[in-house]
C-alpha positions in Angstrom: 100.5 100.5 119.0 102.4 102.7 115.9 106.0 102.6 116.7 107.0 106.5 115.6 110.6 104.9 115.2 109.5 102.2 112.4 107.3 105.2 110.6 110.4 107.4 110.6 113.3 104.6 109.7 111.6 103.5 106.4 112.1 103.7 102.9 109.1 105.6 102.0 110.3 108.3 104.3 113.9 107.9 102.3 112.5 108.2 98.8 110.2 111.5 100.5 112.9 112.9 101.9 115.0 112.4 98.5 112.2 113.6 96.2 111.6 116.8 98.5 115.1 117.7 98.2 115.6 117.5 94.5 112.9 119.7 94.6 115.0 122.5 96.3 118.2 121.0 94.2 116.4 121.7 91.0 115.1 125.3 91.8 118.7 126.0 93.5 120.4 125.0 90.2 117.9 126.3 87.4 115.2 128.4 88.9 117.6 131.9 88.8 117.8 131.5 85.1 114.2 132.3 84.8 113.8 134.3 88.2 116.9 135.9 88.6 118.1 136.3 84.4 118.7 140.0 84.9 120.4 140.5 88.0 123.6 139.8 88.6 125.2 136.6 89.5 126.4 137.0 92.8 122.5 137.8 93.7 121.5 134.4 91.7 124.1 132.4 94.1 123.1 133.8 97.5 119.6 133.2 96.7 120.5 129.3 95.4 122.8 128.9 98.2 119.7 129.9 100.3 117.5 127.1 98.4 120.3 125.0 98.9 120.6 124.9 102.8 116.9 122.7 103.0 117.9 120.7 99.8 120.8 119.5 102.6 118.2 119.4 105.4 116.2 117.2 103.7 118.7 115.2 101.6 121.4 114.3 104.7 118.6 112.7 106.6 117.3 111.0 103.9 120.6 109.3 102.9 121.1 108.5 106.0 117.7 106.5 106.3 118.1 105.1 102.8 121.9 104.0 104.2 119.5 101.1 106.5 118.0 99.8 103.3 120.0 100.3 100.1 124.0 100.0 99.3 125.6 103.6 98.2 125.0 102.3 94.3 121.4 101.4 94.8 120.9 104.9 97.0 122.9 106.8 93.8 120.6 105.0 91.2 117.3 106.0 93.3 118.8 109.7 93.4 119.4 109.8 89.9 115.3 108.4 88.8 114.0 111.0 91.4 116.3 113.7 89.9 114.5 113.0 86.6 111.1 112.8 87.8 111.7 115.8 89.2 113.5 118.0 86.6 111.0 116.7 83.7 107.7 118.4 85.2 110.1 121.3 86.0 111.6 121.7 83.3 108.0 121.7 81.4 105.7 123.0 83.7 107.7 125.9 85.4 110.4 126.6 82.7 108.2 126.6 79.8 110.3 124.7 77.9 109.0 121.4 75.1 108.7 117.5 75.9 111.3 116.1 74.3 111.7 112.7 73.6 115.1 112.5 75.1 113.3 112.3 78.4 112.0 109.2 77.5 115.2 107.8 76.4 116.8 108.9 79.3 114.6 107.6 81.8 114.5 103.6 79.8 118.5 104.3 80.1 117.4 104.7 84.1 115.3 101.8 84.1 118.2 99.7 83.1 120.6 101.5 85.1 117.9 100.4 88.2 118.0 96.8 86.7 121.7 96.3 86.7 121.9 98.1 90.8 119.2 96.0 92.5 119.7 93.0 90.3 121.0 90.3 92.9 
């Protein structure tokens, strides 16, 4: 028998949870600069305060499932790769803007940083 409790409570869920709400994050935080670029700026930051609220729906219950697994570093350093994974393909995809290489240098810097938080 599935026990909903062990499906819900898991680190997959976390890392779901996490990646769904830095997709909200990043569209709250740089989608009005292509959307919203000429109206003012109080318009820009209702509508991202808007985007914002499900970032928080998503990202308070995720943290709070990632809390049962991972210490507050390791949970910071898994936000931090899944804020790149996610702003990369944004950034490129929905922003139009070039590949740079810094991406790549960023993320090794990542890998490391991952290294030195789950490193025993």
């Amino acid at each position: 028998m599935v026990n909903i409790k062990e499906i819900l409570f898991h680190p997959i869920v976390f890392v779901l949870c996490l990646t769904l709400s830095n997709i909200f994050m990043t569209f709250a935080w740089y989608g009005h600069l292509k959307n919203f670029a000429d109206r003012p700026w109080w318009i820009a930051v209702i509508v991202s305060w808007a985007i914002a609220f499900f970032e928080y729906l998503l990202q308070v219950p995720g943290n709070r499932i990632g809390h049962m697994f991972f210490n507050l570093g390791q949970l910071k350093i898994i936000q931090e790769v899944i804020t790149l994974s996610v702003f990369i393909p944004f950034s490129i995809l929905y922003m139009n803007e070039p590949f740079k290489l810094n991406y790549l240098w960023a993320g090794l810097c990542l890998l490391g940083a991952v290294y030195f938080m789950f490193r025993s």
